[in-house]
C-alpha positions in Angstrom: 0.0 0.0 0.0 1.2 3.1 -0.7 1.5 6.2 1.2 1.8 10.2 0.9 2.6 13.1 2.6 0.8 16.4 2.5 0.9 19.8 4.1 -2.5 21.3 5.2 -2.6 23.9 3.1 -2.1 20.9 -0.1 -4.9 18.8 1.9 -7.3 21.5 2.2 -7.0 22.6 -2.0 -7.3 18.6 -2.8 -8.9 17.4 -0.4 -11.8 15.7 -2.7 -8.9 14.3 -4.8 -7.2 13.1 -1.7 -10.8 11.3 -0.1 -10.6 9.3 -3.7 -7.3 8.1 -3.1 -8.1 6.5 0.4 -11.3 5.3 -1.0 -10.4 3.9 -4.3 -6.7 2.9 -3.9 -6.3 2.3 -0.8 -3.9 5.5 -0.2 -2.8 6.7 3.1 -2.3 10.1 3.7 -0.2 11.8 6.4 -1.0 15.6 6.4 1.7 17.5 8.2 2.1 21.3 9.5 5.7 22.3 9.5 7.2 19.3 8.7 5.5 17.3 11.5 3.2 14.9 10.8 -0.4 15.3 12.5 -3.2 13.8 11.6 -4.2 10.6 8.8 -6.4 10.4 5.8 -7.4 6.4 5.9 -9.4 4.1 4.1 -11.8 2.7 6.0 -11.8 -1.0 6.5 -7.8 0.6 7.8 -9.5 2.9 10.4 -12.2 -0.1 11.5 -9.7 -2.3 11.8 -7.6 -0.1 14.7 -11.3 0.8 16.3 -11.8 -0.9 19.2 -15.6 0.5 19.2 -16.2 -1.1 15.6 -19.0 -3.7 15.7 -19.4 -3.6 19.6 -22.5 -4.3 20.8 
């Protein structure tokens, strides 16, 4: 799987584009301010996977 990094301000102008990659292709995301990494764009059977909420009762 391959993945990407992408400042905020890249995020926030592609951000459609960049919600098709993690749904269709299976492309993770890091968006980072300054350098720093802070926050993951995922596709979701990735994010329900690491949720310890999914599918409780």
């Amino acid at each position: 799987m391959k993945s990407e990094e992408m400042s905020v301000a890249d995020a926030r102008r592609q951000f459609a584009d960049v919600l098709n990659d993690a749904a269709v292709r299976g492309r993770i995301t890091y968006i980072t301010n300054r350098g720093r990494r802070i926050a993951a764009i995922v596709p979701v059977p990735i994010a329900e996977a690491t949720d310890p909420d999914h599918n409780a009762p």
